[in-house]
Backbone as CSV, one residue per row, in Angstrom:
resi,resn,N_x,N_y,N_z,CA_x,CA_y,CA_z,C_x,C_y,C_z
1,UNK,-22.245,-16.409,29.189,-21.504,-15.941,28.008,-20.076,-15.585,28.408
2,UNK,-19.099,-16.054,27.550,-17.402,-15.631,27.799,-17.313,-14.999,27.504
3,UNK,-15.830,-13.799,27.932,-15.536,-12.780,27.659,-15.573,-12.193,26.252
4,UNK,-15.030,-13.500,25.558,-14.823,-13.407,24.319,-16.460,-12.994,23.649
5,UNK,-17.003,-14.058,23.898,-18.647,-13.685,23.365,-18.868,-12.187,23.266
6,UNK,-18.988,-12.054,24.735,-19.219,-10.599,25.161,-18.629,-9.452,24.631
7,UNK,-17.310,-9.365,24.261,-16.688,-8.444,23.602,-17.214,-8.579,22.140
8,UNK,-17.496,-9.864,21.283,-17.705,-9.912,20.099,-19.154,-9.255,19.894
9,UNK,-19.952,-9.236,20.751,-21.551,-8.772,20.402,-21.369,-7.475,21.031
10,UNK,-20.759,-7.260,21.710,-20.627,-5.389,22.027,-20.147,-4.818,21.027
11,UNK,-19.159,-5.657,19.981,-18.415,-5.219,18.661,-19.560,-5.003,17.625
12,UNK,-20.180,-6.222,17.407,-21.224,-6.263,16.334,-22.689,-5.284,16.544
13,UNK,-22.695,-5.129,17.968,-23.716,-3.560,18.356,-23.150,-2.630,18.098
14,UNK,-22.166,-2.057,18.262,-21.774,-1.165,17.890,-21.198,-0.787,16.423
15,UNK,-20.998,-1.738,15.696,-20.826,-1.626,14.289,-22.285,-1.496,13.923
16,UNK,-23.475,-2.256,14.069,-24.611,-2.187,13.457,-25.381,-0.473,13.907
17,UNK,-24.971,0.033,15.227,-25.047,1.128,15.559,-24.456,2.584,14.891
18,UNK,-23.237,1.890,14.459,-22.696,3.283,12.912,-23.155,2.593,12.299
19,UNK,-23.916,1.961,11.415,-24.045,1.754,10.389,-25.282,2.476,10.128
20,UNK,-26.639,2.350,11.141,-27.486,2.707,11.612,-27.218,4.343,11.576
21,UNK,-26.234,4.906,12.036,-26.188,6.447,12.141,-25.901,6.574,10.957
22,UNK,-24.996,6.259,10.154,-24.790,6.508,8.746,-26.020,6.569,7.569
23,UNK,-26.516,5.565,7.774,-27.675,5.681,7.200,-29.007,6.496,7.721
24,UNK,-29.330,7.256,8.685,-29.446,8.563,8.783,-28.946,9.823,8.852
25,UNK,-27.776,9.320,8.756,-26.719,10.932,7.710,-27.765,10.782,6.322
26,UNK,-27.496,9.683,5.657,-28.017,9.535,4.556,-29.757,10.276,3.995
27,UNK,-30.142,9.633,5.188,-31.288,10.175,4.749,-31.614,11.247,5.043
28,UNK,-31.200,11.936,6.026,-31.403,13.174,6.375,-30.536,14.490,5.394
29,UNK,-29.620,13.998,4.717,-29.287,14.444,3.306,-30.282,14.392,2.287
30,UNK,-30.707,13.503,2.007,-31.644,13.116,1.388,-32.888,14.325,0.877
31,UNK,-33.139,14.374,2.545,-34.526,15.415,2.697,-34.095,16.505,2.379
32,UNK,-32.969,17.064,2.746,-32.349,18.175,2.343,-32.112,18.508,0.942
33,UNK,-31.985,17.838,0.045,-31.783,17.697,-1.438,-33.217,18.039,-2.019
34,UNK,-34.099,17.080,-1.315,-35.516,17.275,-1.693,-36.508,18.324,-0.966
35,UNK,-35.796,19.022,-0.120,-36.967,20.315,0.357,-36.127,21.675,0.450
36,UNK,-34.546,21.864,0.073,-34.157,22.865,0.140,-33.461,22.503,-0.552
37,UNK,-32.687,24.120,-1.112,-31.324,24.412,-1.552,-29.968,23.938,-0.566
38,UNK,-29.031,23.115,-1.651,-28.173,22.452,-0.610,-26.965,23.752,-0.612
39,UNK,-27.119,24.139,0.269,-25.958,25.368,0.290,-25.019,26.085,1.640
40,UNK,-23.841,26.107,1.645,-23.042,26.726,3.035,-23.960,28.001,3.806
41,UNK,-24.021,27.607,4.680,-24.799,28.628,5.884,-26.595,28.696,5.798
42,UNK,-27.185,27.537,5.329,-27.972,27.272,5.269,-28.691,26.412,6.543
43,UNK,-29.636,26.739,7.016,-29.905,25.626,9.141,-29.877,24.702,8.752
44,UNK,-29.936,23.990,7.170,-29.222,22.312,7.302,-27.834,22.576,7.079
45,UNK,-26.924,23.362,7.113,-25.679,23.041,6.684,-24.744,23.638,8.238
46,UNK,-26.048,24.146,9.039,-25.527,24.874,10.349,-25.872,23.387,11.506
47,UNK,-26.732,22.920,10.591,-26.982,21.261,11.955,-26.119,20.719,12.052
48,UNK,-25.720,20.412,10.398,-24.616,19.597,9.938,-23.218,19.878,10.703
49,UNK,-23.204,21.219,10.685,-21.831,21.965,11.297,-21.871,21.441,12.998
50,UNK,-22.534,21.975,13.609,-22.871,21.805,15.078,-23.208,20.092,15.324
51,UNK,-23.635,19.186,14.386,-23.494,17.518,14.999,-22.226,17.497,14.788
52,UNK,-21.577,17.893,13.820,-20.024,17.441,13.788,-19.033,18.267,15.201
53,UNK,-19.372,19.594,15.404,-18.267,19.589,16.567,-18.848,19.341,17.793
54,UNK,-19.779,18.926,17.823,-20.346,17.590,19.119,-19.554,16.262,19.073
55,UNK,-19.592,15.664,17.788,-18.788,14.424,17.592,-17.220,14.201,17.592
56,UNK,-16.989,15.664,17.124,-15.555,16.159,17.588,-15.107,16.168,19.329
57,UNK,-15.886,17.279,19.538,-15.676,17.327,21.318,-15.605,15.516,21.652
58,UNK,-16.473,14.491,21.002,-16.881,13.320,22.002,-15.732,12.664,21.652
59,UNK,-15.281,12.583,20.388,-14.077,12.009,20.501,-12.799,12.393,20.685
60,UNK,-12.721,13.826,20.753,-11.620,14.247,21.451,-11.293,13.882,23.003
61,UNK,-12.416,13.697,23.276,-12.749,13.128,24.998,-11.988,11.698,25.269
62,UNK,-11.886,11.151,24.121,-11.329,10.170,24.472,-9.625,10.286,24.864
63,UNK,-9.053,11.192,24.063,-7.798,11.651,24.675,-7.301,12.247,25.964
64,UNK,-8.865,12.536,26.595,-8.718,13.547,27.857,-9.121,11.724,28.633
65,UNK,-9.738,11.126,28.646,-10.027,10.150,29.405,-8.468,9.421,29.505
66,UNK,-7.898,9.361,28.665,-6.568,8.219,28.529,-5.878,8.942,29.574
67,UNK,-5.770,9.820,29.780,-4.697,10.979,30.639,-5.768,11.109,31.980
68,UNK,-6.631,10.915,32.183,-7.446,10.546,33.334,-7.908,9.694,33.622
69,UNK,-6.878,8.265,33.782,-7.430,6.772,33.543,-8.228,6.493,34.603
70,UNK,-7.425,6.565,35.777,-7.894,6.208,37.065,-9.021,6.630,37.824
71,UNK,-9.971,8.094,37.118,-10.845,8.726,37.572,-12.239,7.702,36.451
72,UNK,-11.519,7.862,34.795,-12.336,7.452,34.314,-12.708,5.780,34.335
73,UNK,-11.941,4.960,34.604,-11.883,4.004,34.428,-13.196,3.223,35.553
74,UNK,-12.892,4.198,36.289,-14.413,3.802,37.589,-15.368,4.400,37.012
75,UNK,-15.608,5.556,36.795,-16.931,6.099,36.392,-17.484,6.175,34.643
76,UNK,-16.250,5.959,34.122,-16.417,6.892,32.457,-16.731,5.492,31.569
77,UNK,-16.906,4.086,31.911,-17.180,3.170,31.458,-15.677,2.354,30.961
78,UNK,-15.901,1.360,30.035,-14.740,0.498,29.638,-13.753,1.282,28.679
79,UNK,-12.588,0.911,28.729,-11.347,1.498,27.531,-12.376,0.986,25.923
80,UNK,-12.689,-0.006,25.602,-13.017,-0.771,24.506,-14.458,0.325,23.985
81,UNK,-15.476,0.458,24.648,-16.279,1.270,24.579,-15.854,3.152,24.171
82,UNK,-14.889,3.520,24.598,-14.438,4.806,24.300,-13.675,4.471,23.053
83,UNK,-13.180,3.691,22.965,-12.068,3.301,21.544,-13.265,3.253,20.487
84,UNK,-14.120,3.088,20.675,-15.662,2.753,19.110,-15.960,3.796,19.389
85,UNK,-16.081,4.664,20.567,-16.638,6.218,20.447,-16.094,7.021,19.563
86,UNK,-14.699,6.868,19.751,-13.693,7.598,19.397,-13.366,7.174,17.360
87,UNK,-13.646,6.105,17.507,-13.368,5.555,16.016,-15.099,5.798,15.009
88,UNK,-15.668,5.318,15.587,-17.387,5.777,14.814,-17.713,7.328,14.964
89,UNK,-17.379,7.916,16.165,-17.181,9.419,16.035,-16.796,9.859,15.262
90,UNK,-15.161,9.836,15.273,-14.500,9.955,13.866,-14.997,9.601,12.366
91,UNK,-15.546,8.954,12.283,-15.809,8.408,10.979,-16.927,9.620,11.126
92,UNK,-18.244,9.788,11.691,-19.321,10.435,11.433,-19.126,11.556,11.079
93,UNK,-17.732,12.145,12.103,-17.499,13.856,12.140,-17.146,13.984,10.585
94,UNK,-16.595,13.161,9.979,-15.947,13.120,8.468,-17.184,13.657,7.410
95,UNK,-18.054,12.542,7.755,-19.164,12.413,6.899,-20.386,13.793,7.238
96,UNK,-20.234,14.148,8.348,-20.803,15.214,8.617,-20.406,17.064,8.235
97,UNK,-19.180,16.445,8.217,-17.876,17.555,7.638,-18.364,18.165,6.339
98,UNK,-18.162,16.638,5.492,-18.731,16.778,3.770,-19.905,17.071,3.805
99,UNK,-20.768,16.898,4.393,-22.300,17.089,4.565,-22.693,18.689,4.339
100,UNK,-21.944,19.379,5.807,-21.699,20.799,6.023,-21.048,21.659,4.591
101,UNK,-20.453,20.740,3.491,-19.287,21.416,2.562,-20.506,21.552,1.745
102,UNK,-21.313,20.519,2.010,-22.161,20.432,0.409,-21.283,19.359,-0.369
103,UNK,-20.420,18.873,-0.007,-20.106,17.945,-0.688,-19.290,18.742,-2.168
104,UNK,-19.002,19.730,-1.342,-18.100,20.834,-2.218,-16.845,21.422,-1.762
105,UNK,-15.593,21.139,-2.977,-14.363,22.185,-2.569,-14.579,23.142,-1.798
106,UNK,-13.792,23.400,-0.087,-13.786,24.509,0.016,-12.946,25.690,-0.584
107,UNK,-13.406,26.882,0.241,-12.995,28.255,-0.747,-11.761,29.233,-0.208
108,UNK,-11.724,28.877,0.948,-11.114,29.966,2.030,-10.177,29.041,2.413
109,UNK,-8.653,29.510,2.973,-7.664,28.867,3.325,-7.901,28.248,4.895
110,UNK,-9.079,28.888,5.445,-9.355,27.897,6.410,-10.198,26.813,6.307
111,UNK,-11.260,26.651,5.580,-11.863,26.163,5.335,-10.866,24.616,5.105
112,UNK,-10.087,25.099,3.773,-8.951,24.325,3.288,-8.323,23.254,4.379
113,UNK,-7.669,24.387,5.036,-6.988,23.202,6.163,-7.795,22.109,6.917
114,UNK,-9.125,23.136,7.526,-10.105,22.189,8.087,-10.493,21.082,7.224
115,UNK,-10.768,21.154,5.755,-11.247,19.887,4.955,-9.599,18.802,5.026
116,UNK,-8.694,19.301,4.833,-7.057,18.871,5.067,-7.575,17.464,6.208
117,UNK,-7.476,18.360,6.872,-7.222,18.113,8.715,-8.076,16.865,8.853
118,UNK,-9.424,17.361,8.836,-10.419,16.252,8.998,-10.102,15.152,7.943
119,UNK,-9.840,14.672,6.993,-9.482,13.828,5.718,-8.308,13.194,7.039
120,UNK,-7.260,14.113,7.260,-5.963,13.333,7.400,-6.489,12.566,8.531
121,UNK,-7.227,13.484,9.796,-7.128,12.902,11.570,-7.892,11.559,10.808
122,UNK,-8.979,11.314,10.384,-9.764,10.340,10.418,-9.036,9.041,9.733
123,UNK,-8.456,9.152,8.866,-8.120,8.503,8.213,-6.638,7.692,8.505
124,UNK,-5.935,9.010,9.643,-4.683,8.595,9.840,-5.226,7.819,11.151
125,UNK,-6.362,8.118,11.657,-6.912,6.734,13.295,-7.251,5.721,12.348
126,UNK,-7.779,5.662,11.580,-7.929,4.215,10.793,-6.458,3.658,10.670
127,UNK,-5.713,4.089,10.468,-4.129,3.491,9.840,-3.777,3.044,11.571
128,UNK,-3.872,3.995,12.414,-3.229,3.781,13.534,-4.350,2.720,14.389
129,UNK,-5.712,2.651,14.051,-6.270,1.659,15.228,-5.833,0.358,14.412
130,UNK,-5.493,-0.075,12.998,-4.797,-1.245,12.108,-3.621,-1.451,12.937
131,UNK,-3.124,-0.296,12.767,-1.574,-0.432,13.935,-1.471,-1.368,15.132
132,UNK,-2.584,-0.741,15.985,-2.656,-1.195,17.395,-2.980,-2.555,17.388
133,UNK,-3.662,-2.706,16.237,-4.507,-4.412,16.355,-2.972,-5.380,15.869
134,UNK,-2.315,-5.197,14.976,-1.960,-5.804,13.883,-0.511,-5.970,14.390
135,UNK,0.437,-4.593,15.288,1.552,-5.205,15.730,1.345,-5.910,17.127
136,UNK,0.897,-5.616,17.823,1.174,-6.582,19.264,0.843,-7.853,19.176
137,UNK,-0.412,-8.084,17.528,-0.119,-9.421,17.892,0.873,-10.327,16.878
138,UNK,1.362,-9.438,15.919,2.575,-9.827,15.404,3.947,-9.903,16.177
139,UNK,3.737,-9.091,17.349,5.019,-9.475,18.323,4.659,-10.755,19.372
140,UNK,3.312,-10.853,19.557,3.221,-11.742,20.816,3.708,-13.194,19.710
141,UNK,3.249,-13.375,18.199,3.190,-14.352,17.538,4.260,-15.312,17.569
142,UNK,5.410,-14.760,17.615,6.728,-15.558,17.307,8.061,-15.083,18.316
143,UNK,7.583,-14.234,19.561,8.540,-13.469,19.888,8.515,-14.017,21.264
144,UNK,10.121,-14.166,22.367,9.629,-14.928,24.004,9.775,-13.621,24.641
145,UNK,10.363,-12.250,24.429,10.336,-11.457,25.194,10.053,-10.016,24.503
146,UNK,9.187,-9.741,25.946,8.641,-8.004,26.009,9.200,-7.423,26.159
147,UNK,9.034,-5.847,25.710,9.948,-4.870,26.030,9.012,-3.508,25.606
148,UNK,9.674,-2.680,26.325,8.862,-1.686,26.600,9.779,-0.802,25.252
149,UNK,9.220,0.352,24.418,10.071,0.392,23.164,11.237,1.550,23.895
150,UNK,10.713,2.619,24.981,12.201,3.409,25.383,12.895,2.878,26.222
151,UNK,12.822,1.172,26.699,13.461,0.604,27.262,14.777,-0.451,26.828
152,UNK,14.077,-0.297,24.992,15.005,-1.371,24.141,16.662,-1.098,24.890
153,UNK,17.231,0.308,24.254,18.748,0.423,24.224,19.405,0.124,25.571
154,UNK,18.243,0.259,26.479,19.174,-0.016,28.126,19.311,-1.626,28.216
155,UNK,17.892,-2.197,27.696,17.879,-4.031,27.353,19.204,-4.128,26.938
156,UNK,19.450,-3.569,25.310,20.029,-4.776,24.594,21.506,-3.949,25.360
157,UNK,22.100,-2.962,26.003,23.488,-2.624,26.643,23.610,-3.704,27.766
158,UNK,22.786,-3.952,28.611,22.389,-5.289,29.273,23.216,-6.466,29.154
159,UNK,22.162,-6.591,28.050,22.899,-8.076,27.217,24.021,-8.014,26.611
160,UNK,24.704,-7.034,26.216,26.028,-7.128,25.909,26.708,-6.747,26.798
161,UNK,26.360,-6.381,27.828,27.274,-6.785,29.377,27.715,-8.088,29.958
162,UNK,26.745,-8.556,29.808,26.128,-10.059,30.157,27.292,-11.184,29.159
163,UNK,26.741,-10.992,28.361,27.442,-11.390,27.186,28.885,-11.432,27.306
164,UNK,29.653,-10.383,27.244,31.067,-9.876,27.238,31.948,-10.144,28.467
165,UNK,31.393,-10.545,29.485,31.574,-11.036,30.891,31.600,-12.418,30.640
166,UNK,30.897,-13.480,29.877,30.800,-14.893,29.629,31.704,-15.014,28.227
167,UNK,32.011,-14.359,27.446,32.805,-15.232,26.711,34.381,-14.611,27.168
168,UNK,34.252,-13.839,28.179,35.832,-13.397,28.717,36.137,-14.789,29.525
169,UNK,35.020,-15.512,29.768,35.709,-16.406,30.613,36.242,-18.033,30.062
170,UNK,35.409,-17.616,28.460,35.447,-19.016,27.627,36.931,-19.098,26.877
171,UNK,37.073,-20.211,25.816,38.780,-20.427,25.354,38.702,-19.499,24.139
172,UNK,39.866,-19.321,23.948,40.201,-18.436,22.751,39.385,-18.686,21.228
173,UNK,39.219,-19.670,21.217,38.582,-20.095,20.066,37.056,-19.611,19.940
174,UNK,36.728,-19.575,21.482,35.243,-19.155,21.658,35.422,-17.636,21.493
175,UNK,36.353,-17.018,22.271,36.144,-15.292,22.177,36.541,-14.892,20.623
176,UNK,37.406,-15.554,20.054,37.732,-15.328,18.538,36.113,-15.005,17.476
177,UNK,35.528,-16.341,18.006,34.158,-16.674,17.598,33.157,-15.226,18.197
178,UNK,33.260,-15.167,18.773,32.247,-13.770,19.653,32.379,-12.945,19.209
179,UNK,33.890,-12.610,19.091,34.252,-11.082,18.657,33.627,-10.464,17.294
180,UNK,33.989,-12.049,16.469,33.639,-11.670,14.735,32.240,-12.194,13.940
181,UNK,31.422,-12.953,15.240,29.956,-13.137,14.981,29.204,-12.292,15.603
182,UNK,29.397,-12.191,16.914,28.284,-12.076,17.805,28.378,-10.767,18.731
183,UNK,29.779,-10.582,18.899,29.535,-9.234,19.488,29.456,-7.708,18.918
184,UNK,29.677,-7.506,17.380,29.142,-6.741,16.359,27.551,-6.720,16.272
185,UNK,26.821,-7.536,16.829,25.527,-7.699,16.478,24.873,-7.334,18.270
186,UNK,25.298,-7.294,18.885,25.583,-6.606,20.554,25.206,-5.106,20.855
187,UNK,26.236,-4.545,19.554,26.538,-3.206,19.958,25.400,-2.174,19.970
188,UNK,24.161,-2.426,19.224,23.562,-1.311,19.920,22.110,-1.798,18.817
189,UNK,20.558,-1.324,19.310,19.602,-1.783,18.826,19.660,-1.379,16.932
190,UNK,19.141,-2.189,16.704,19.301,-2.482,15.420,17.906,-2.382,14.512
191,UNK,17.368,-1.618,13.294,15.939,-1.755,12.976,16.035,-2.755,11.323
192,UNK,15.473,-3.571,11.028,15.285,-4.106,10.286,14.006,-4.337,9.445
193,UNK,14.150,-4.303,8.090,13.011,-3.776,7.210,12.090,-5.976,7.562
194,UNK,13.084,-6.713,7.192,12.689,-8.328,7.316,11.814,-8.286,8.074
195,UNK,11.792,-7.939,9.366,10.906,-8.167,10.547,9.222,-7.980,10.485
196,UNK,9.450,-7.112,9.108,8.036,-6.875,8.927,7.368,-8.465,7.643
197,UNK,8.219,-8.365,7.369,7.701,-10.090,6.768,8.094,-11.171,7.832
198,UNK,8.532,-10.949,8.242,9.268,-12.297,9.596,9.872,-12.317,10.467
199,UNK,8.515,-11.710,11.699,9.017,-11.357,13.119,10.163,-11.698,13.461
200,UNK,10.420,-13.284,13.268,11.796,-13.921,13.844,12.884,-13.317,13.049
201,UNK,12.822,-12.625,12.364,14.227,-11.979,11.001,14.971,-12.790,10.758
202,UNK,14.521,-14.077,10.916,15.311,-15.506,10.200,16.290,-15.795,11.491
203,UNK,15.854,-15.621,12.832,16.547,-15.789,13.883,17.263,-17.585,13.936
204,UNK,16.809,-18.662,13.598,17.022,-19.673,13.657,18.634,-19.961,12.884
205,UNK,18.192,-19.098,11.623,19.151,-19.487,10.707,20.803,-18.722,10.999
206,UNK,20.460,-17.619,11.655,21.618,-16.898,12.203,21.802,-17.922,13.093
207,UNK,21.730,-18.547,13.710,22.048,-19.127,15.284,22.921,-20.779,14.759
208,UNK,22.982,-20.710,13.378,23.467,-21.688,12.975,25.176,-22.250,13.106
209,UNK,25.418,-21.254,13.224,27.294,-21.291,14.037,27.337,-21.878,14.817
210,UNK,26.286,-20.998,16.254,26.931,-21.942,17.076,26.197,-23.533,17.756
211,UNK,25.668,-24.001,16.520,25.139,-25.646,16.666,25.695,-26.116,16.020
212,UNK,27.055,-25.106,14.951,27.742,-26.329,14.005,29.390,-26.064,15.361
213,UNK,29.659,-25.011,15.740,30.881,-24.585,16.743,30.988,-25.558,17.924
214,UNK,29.304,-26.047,18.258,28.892,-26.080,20.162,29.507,-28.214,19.462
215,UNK,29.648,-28.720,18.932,30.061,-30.118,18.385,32.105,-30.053,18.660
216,UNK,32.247,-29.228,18.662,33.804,-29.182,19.094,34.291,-28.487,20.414
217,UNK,33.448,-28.791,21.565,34.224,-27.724,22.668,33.477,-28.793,23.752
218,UNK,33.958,-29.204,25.123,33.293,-29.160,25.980,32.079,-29.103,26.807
219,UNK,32.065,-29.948,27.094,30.707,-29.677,28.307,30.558,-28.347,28.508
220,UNK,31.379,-28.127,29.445,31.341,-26.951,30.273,31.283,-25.364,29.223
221,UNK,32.316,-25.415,28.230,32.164,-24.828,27.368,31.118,-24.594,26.089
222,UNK,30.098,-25.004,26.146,29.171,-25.727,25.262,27.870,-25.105,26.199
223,UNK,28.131,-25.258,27.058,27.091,-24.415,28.156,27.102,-23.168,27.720
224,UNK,28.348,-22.676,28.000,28.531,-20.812,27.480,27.971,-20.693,26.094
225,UNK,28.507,-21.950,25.406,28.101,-21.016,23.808,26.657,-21.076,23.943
226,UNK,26.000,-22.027,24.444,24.311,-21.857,24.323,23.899,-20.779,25.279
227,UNK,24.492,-20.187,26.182,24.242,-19.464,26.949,24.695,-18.089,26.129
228,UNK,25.483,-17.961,25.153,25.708,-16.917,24.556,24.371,-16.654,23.262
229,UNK,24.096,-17.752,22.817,23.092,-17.926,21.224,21.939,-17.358,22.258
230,UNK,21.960,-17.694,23.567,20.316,-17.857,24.057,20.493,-16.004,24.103
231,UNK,21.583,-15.123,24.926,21.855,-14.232,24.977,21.418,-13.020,23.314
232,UNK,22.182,-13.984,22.402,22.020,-13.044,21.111,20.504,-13.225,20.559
233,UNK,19.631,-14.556,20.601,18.362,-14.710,20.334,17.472,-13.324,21.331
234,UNK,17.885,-12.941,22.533,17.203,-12.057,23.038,17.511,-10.857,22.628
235,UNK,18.596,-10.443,22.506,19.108,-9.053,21.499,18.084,-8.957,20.188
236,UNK,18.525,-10.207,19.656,17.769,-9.522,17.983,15.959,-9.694,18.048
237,UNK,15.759,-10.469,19.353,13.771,-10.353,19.606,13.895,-8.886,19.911
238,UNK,14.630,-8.837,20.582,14.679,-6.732,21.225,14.567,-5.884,19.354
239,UNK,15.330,-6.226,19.149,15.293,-5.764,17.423,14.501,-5.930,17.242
240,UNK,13.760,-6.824,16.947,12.766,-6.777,16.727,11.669,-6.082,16.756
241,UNK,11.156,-5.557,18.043,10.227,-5.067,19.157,10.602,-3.529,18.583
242,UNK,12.023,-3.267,18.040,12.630,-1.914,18.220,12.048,-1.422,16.871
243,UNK,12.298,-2.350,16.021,11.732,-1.898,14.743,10.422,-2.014,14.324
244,UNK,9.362,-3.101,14.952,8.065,-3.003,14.832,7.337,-1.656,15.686
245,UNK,7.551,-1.549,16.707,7.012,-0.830,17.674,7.172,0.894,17.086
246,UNK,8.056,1.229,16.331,8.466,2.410,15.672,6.708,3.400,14.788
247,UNK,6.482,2.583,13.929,5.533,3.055,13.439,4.429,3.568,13.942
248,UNK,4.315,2.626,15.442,3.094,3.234,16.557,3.707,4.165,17.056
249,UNK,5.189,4.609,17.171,5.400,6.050,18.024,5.372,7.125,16.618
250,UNK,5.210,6.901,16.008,5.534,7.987,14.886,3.870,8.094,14.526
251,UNK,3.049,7.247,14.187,1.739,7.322,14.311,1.075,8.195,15.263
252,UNK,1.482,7.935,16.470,0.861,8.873,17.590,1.654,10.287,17.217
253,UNK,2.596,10.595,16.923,3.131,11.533,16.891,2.516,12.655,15.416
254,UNK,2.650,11.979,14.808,1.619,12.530,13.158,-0.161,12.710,13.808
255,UNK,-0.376,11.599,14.795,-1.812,12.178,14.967,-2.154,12.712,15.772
256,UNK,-1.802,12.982,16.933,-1.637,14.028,18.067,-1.614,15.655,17.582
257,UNK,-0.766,15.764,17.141,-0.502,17.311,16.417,-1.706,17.890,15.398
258,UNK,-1.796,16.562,14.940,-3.247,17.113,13.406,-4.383,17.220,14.017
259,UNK,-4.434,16.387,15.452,-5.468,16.518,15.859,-5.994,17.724,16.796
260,UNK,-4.925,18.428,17.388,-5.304,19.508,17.421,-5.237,20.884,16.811
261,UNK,-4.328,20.684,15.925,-4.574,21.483,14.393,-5.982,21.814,14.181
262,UNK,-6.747,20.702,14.013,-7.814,20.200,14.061,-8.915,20.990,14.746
263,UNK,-8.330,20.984,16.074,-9.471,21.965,16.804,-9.099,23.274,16.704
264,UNK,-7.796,23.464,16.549,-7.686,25.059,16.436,-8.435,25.487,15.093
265,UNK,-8.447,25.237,14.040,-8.787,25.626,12.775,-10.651,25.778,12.547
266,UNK,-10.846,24.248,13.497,-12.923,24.549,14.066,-12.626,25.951,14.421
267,UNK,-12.187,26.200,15.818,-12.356,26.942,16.871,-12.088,28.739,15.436
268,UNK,-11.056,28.090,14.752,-11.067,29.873,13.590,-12.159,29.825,12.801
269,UNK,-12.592,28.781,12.471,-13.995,28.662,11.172,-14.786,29.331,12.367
270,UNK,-15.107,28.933,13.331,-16.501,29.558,14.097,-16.431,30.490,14.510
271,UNK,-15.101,31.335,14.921,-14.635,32.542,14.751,-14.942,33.481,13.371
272,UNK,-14.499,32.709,12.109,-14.695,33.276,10.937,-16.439,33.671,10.886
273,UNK,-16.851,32.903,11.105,-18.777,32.533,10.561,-19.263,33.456,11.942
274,UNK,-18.894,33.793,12.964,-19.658,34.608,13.358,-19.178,36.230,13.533
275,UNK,-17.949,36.340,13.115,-17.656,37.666,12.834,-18.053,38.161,11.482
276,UNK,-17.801,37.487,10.655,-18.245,37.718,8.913,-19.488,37.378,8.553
């Protein structure tokens, strides 16, 4: 079996595996409806409470593993395997959450945040594991170069080094041409809304100058200008990269914080419930 295989049936076990737990959330609600009062602080609404910050702790674990790659990566099993822990966890702790509410408004301003919190973390890893899938391979799709995203502005200063050094050496007609196409578009990373409909941001069609310019100059000169287009095609892929890649740092940044919001607000509910 190929890798590919292999990853696809570890996918489809483990989806049939939440699906499987879900549907004993279900029923084990179920019984609860039919042999007791469904009500807060009740030993089904205290199970309910205690599977969820088990499923919490397990997928919070996955954040402590990422920051302990090299220990976990030998012993703690595959990255791909903690990523479904972490995502079917999530989903359960949700459903286990509402379970614990009764499937009722809470009452208390902690309570509040905690129903907040849990809604947002779960929901905002759904938006962000879409993220992870959906841009890298919208950048690998149409794009020739990588870039690391706090590495863009030192790239594209680079290339307009590079750049500004080669048309100092070309004829006036060429630096005339540079100054008022190409080296305005140089000056510093650039984010563009297009890119999200069309990785390339219509890169072809910008580059159209200099295949109608590169018909009037020289051999030798004709070299530079393609050596300049090839130069600006790597600037605006960097744009590219600069403006897709954005939403995954702001993603991590919105879910990092909620997520331990998150545990602080458990850690006051179980504070609250056993002092009161």
């Amino acid at each position: 079996m190929g890798t590919f295989s292999r990853r696809k049936a570890g996918f489809e076990r483990r989806h049939w595996l939440f699906a499987i737990a879900v549907l004993a959330c279900v029923g084990v609600w179920f019984a609860n409806v039919v042999l007791d009062e469904v009500r807060p602080g009740s030993d089904w609404a205290i199970g309910y409470g205690a599977a969820a910050l088990a499923l919490l702790a397990v997928a919070a674990a996955y954040g402590l593993r990422r920051r302990a790659m090299k220990v976990a990566s030998r012993r703690g099993g595959s990255s791909s395997a903690w990523l479904a822990v972490h995502v079917y966890g999530g989903g359960l702790f949700l459903i286990l959450v509402l379970m614990h509410s009764g499937f009722r408004l809470p009452s208390g301003w902690v309570t509040w945040w905690l129903w907040i919190l849990s809604w947002w973390v779960v929901l905002g890893g759904l938006g962000g594991l879409f993220l992870q899938r959906w841009i890298p391979r919208l950048l690998t799709s149409g794009l020739g170069v990588e870039a690391h995203y706090d590495r863009i502005p030192e790239l594209v200063a680079g290339v307009r080094e590079r750049a500004d050094k080669l048309a100092a050496q070309c004829s006036p007609a060429v630096q005339e041409f540079y100054l008022r196409s190409v080296a305005p578009e140089l000056q510093e990373p650039r984010r563009r809304a297009l890119y999200y409909l069309d990785v390339t941001g219509g890169i072809q069609a910008r580059l159209r100058d200099f295949t109608h310019l590169v018909q009037f100059l020289s051999h030798e000169e004709a070299e530079s200008l393609r050596d300049l287009s090839r130069l600006l095609r790597t600037k605006l892929e960097l744009d590219a990269h600069y403006t897709l890649q954005l939403p995954l740092r702001w993603w991590l940044y919105l879910h990092l914080p909620a997520s331990l919001l998150l545990v602080v607000f458990v850690a006051l509910h179980l504070v609250s419930v056993f002092l009161y």
